[in-house]
N, CA, C and O atoms as a Tripos MOL2 file, in Angstrom:
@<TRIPOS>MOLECULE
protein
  244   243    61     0     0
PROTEIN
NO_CHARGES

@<TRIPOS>ATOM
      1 N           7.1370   11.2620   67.7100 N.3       1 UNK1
      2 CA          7.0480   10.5580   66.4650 C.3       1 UNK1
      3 C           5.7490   10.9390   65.7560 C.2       1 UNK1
      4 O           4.6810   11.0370   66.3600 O.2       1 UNK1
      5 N           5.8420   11.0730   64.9150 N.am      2 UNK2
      6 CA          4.3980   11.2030   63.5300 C.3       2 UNK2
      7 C           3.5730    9.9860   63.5880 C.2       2 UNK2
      8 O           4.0030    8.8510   63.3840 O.2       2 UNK2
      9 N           2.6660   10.2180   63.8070 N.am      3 UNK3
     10 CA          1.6250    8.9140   63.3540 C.3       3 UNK3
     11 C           1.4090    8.5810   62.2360 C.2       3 UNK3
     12 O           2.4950    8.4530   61.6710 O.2       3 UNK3
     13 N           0.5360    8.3470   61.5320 N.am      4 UNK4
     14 CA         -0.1920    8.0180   60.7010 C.3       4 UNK4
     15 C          -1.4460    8.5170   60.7910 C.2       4 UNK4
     16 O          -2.1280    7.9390   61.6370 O.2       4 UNK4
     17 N          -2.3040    9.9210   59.8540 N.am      5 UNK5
     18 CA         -3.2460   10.7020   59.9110 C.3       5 UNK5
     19 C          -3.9260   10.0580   58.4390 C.2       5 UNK5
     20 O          -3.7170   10.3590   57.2640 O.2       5 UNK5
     21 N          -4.8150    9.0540   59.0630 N.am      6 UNK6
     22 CA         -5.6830    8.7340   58.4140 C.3       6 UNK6
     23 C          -6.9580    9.5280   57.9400 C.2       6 UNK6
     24 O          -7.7410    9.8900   58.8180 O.2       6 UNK6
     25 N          -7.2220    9.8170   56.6750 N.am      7 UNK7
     26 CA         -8.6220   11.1180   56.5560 C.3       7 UNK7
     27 C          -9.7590    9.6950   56.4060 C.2       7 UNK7
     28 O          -9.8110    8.5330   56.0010 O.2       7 UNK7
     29 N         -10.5220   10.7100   57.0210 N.am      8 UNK8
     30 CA        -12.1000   10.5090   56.8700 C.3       8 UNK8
     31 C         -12.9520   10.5430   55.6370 C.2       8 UNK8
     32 O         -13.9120   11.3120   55.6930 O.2       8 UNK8
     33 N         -12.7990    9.9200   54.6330 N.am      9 UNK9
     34 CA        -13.9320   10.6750   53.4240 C.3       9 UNK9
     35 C         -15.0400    9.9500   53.8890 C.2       9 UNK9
     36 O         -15.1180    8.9270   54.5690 O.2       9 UNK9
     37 N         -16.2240   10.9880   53.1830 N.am     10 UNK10
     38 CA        -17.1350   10.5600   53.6630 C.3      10 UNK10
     39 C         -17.9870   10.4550   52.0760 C.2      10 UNK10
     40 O         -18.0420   11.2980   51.1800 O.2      10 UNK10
     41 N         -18.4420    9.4310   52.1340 N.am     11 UNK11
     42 CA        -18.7750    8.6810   50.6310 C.3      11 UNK11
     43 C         -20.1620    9.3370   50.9300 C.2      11 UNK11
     44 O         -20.7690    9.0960   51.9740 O.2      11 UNK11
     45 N         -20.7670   10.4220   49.6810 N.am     12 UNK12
     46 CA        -21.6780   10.9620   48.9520 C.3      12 UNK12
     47 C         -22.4330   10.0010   47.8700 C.2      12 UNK12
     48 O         -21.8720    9.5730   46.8610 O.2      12 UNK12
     49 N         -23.2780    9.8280   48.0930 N.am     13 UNK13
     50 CA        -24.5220    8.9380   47.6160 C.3      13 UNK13
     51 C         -24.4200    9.0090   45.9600 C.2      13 UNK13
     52 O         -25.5860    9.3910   45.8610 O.2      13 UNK13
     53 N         -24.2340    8.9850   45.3790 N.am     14 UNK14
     54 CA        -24.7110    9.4750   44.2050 C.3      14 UNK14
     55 C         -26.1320    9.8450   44.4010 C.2      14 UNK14
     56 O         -26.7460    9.2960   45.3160 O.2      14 UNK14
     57 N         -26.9260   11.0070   43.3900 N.am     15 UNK15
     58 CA        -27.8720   11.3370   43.4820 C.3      15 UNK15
     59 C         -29.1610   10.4520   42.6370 C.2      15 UNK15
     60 O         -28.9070    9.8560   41.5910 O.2      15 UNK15
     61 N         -30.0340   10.4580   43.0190 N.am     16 UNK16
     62 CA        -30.9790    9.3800   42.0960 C.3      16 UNK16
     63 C         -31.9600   10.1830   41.1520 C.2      16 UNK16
     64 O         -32.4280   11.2630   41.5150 O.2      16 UNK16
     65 N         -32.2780    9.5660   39.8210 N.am     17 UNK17
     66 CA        -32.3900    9.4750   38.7930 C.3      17 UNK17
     67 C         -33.0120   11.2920   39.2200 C.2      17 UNK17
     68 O         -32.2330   12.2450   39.2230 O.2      17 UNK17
     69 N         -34.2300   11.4000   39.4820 N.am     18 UNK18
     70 CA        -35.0310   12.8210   39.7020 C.3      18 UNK18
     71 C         -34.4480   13.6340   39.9490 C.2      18 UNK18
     72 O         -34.6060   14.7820   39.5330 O.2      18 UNK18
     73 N         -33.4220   13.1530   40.8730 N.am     19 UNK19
     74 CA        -32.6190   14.1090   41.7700 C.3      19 UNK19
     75 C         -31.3140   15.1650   41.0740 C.2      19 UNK19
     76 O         -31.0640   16.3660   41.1800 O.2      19 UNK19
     77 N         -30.5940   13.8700   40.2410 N.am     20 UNK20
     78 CA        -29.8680   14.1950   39.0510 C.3      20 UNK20
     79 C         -30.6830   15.2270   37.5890 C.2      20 UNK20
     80 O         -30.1910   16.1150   36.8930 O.2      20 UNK20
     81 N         -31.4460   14.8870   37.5850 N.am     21 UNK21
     82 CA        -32.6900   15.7640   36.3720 C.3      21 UNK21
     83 C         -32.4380   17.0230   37.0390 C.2      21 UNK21
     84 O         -31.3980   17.6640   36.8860 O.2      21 UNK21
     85 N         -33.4280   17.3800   37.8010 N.am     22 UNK22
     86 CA        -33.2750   18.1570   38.5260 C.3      22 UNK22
     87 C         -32.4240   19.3850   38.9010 C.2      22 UNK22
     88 O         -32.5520   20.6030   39.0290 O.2      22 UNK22
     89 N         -31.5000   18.4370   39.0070 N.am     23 UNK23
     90 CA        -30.2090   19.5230   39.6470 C.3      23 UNK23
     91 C         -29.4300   19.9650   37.6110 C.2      23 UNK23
     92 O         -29.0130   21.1000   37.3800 O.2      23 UNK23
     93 N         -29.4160   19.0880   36.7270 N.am     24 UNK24
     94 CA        -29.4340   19.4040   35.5800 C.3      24 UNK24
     95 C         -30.3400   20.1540   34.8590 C.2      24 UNK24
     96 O         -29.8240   20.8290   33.9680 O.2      24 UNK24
     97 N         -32.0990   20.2770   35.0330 N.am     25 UNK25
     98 CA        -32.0990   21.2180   35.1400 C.3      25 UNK25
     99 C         -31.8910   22.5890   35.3770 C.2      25 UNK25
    100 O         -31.6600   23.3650   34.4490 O.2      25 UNK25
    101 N         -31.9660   23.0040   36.7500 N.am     26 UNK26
    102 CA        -31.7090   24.5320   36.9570 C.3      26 UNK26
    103 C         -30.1990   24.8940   35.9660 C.2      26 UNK26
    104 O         -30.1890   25.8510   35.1910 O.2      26 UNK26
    105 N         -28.9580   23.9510   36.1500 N.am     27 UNK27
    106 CA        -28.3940   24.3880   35.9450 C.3      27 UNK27
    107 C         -28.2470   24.9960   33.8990 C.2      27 UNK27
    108 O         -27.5700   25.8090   33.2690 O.2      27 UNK27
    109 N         -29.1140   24.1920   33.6530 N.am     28 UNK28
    110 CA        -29.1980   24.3770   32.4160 C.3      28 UNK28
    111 C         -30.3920   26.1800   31.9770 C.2      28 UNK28
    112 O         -30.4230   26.9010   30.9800 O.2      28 UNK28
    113 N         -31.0370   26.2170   33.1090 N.am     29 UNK29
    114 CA        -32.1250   27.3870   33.3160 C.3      29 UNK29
    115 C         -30.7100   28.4920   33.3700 C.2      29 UNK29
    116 O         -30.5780   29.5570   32.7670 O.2      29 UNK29
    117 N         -29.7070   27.7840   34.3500 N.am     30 UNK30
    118 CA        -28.6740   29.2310   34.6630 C.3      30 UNK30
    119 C         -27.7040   29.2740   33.1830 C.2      30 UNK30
    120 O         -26.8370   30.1310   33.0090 O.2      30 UNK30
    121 N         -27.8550   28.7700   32.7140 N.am     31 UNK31
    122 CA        -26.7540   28.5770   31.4260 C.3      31 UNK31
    123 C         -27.3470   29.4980   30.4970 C.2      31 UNK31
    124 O         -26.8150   30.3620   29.8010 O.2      31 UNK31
    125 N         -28.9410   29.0420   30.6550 N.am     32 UNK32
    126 CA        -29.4610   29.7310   29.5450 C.3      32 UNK32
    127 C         -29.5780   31.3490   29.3590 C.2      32 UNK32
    128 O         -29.5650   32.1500   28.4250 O.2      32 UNK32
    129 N         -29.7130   31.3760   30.9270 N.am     33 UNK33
    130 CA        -29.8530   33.0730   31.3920 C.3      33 UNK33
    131 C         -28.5120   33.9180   31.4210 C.2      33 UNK33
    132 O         -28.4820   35.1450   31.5070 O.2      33 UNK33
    133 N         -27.2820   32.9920   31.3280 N.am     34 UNK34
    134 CA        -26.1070   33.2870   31.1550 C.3      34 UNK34
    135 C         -25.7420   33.9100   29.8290 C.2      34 UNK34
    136 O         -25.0610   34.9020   29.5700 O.2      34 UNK34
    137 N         -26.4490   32.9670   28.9880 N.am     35 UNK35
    138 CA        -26.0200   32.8970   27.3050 C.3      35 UNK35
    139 C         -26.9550   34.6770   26.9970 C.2      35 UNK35
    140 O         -26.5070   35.6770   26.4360 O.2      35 UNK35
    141 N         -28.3230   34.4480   27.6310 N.am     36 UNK36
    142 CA        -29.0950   35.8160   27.3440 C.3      36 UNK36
    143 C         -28.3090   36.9700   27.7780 C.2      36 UNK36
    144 O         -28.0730   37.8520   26.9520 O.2      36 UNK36
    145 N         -27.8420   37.0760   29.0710 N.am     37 UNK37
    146 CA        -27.4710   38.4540   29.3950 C.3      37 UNK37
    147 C         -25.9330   38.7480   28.2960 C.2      37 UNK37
    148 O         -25.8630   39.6950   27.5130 O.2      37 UNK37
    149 N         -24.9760   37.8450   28.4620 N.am     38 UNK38
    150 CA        -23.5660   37.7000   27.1270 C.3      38 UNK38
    151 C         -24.8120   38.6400   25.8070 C.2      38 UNK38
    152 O         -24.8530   39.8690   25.8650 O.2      38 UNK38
    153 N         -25.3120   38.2140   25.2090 N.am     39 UNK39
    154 CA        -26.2320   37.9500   24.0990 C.3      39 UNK39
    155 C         -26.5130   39.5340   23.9430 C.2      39 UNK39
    156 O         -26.1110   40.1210   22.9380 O.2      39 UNK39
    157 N         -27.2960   40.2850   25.0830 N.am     40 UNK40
    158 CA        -27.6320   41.5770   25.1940 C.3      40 UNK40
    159 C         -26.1570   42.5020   25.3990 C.2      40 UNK40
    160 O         -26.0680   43.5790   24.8090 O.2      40 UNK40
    161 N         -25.4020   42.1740   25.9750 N.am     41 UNK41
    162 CA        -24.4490   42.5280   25.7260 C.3      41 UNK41
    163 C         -23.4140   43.0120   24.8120 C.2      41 UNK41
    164 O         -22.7680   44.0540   24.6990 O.2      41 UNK41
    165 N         -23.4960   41.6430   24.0620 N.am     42 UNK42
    166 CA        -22.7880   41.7730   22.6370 C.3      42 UNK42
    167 C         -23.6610   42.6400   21.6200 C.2      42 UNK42
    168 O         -23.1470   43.1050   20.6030 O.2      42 UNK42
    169 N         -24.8010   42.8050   21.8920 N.am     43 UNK43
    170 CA        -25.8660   43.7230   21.3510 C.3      43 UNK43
    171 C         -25.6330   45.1480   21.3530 C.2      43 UNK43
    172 O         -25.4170   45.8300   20.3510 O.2      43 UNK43
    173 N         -25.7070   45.6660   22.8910 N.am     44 UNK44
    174 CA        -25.5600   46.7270   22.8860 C.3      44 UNK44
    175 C         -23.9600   47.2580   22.4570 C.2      44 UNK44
    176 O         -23.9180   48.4200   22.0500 O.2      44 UNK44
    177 N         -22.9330   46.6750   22.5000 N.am     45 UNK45
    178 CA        -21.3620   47.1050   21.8570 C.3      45 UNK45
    179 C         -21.6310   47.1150   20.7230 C.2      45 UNK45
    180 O         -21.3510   48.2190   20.2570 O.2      45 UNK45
    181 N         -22.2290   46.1470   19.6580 N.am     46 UNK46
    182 CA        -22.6060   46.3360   18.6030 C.3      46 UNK46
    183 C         -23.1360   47.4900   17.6050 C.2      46 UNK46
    184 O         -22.7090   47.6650   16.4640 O.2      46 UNK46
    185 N         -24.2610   48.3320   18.3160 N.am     47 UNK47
    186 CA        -25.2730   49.0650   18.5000 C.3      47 UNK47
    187 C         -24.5230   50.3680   19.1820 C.2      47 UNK47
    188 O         -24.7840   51.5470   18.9450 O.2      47 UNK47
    189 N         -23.6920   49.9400   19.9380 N.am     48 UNK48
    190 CA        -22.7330   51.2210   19.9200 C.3      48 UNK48
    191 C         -21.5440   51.7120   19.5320 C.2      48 UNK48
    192 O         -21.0610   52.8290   19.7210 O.2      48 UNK48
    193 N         -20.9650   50.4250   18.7660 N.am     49 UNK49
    194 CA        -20.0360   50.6070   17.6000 C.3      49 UNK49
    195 C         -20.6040   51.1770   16.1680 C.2      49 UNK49
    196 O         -20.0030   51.7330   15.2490 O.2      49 UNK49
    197 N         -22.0660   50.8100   16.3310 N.am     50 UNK50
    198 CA        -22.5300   51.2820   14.9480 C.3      50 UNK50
    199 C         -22.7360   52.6780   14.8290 C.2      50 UNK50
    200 O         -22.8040   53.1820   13.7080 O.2      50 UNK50
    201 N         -22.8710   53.5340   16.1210 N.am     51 UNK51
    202 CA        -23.1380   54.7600   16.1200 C.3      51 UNK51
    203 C         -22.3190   55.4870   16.3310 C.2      51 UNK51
    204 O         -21.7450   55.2710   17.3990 O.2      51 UNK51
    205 N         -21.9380   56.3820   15.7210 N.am     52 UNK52
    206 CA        -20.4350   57.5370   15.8970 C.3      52 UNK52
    207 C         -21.0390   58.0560   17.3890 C.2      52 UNK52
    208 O         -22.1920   58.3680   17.6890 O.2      52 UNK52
    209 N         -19.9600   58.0290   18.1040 N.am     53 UNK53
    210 CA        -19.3540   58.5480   19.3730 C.3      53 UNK53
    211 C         -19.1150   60.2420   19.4350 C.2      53 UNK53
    212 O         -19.0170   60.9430   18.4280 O.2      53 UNK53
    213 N         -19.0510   60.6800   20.6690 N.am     54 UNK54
    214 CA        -18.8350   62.1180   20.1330 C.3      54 UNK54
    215 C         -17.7580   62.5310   20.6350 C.2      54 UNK54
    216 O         -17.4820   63.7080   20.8650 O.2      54 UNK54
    217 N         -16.8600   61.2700   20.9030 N.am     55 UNK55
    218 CA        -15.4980   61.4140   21.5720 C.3      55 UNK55
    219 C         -14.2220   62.1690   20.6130 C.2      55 UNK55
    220 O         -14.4780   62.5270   19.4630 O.2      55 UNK55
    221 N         -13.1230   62.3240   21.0890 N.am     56 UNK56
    222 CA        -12.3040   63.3630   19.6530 C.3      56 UNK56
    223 C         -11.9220   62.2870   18.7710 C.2      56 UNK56
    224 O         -12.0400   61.0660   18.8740 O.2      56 UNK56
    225 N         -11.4100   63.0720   17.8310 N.am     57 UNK57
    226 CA        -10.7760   61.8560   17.1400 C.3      57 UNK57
    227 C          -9.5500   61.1940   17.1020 C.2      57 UNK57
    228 O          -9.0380   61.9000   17.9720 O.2      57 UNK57
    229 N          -8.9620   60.6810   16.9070 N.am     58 UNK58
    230 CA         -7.9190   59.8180   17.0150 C.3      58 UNK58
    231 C          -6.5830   60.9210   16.3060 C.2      58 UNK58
    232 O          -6.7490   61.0890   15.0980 O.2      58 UNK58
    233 N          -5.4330   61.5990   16.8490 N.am     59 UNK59
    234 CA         -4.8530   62.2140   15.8490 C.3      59 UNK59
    235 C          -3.7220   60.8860   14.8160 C.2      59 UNK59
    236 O          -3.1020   59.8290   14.9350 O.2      59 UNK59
    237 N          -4.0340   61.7770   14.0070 N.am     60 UNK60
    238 CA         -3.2520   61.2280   12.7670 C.3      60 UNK60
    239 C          -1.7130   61.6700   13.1820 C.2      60 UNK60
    240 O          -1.3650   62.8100   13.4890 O.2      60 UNK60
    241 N          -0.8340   60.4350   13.1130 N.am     61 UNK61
    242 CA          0.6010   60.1960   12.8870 C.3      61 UNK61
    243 C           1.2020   60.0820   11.7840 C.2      61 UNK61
    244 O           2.4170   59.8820   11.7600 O.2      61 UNK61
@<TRIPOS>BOND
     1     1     2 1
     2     2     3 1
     3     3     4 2
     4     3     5 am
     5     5     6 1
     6     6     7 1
     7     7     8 2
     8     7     9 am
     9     9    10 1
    10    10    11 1
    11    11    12 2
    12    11    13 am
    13    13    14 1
    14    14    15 1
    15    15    16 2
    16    15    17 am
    17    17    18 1
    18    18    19 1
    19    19    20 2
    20    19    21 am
    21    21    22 1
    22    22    23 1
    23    23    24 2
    24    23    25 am
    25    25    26 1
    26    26    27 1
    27    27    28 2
    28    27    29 am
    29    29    30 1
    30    30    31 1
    31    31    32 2
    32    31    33 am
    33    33    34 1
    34    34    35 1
    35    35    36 2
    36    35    37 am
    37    37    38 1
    38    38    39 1
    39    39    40 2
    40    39    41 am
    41    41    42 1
    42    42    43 1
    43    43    44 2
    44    43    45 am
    45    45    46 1
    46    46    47 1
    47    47    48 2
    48    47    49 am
    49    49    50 1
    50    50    51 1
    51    51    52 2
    52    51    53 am
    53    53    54 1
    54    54    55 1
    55    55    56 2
    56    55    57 am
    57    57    58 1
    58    58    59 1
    59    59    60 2
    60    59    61 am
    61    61    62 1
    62    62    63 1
    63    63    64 2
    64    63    65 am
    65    65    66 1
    66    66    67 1
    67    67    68 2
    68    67    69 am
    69    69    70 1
    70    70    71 1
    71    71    72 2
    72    71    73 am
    73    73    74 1
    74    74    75 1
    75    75    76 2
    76    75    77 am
    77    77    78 1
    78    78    79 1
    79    79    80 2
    80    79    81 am
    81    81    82 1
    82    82    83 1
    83    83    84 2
    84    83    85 am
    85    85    86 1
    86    86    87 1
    87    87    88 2
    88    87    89 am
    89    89    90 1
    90    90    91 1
    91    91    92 2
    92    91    93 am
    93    93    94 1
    94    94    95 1
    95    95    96 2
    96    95    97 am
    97    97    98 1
    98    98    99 1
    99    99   100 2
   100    99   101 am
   101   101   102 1
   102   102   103 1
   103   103   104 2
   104   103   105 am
   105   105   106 1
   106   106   107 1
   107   107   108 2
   108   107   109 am
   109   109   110 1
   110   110   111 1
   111   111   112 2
   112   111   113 am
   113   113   114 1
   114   114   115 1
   115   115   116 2
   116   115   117 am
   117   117   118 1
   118   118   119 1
   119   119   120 2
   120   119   121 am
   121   121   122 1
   122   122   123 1
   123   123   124 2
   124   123   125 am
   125   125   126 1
   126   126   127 1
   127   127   128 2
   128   127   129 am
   129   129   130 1
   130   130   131 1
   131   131   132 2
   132   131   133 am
   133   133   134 1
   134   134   135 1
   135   135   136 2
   136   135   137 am
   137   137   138 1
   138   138   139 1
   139   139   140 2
   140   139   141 am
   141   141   142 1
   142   142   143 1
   143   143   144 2
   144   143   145 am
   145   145   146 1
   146   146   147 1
   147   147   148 2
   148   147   149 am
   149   149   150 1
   150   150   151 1
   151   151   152 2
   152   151   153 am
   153   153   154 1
   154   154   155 1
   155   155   156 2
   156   155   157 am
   157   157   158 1
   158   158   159 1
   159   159   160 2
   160   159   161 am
   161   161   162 1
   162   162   163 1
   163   163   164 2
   164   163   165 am
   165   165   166 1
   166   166   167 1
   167   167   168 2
   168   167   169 am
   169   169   170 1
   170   170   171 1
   171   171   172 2
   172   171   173 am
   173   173   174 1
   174   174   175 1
   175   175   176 2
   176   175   177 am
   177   177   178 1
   178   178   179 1
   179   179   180 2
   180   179   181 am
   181   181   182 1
   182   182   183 1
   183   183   184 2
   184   183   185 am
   185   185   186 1
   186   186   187 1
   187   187   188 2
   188   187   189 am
   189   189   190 1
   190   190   191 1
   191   191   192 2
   192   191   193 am
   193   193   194 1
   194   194   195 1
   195   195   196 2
   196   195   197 am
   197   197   198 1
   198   198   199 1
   199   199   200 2
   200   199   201 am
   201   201   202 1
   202   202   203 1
   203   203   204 2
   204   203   205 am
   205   205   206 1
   206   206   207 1
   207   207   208 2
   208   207   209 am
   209   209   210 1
   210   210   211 1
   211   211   212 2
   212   211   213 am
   213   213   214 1
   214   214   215 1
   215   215   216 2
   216   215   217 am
   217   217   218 1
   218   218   219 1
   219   219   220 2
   220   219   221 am
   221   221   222 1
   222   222   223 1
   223   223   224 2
   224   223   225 am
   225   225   226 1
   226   226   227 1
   227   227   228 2
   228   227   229 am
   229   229   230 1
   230   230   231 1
   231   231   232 2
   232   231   233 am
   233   233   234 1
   234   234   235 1
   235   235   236 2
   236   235   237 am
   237   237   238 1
   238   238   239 1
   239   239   240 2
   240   239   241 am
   241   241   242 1
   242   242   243 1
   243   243   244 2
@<TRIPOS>SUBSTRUCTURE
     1 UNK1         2 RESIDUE 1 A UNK
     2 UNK2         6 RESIDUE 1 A UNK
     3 UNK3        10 RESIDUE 1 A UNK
     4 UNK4        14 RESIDUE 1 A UNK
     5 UNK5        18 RESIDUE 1 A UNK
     6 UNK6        22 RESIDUE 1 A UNK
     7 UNK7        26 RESIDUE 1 A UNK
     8 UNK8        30 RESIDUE 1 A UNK
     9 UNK9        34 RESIDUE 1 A UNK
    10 UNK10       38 RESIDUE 1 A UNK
    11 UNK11       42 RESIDUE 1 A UNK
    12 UNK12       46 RESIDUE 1 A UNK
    13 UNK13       50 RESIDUE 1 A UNK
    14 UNK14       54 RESIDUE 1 A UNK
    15 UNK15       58 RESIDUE 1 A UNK
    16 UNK16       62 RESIDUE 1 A UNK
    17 UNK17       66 RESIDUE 1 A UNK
    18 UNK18       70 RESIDUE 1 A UNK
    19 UNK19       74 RESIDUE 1 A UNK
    20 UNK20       78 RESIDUE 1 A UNK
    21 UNK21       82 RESIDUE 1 A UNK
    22 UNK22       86 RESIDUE 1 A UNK
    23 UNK23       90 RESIDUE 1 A UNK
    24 UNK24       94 RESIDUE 1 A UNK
    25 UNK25       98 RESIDUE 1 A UNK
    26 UNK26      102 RESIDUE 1 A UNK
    27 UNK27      106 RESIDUE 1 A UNK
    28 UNK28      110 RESIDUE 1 A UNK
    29 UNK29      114 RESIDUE 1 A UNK
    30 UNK30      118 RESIDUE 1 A UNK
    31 UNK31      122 RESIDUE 1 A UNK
    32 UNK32      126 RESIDUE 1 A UNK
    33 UNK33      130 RESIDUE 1 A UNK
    34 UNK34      134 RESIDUE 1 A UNK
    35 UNK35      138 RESIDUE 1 A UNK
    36 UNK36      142 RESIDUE 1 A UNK
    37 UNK37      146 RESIDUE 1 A UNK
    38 UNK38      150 RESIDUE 1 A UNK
    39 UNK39      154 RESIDUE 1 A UNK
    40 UNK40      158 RESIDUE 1 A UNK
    41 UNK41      162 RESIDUE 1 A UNK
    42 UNK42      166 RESIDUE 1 A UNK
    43 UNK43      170 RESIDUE 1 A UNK
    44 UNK44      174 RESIDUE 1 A UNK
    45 UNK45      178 RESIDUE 1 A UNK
    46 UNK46      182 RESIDUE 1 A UNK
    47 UNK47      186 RESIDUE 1 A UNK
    48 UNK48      190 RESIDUE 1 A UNK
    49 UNK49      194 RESIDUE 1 A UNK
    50 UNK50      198 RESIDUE 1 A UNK
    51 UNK51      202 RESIDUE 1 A UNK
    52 UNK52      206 RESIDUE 1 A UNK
    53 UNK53      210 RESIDUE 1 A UNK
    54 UNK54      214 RESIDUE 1 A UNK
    55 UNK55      218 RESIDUE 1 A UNK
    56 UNK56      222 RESIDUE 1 A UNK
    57 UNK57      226 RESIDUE 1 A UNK
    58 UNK58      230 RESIDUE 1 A UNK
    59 UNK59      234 RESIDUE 1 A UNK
    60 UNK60      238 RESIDUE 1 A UNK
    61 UNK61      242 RESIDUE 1 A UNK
């Protein structure tokens, strides 16, 4: 017969006031460094859309 498989959770504290800052910090440090590297990115496609390529050209249909 099957029992009954009761789970275990195990109740996580909420974090306190510093602790919460904190951890909102960095993550806001990683967001930001996220947004920079996107940022340089979209830069350089830019910067290399602006400059003719020396690839062939596209034939005409």
């Amino acid at each position: 017969m099957c029992g009954r498989h009761e789970q275990r959770r195990r109740k996580r504290r909420a974090p306190n006031r510093e602790q919460l800052v904190q951890t909102l910090e960095e993550r806001q440090k990683d967001l930001e460094q996220e947004i920079a590297d996107i940022h340089d990115v979209l830069r350089r496609l830019r910067e290399q859309g602006a400059t003719p390529t020396t690839a062939e050209p596209a034939p005409s249909i």
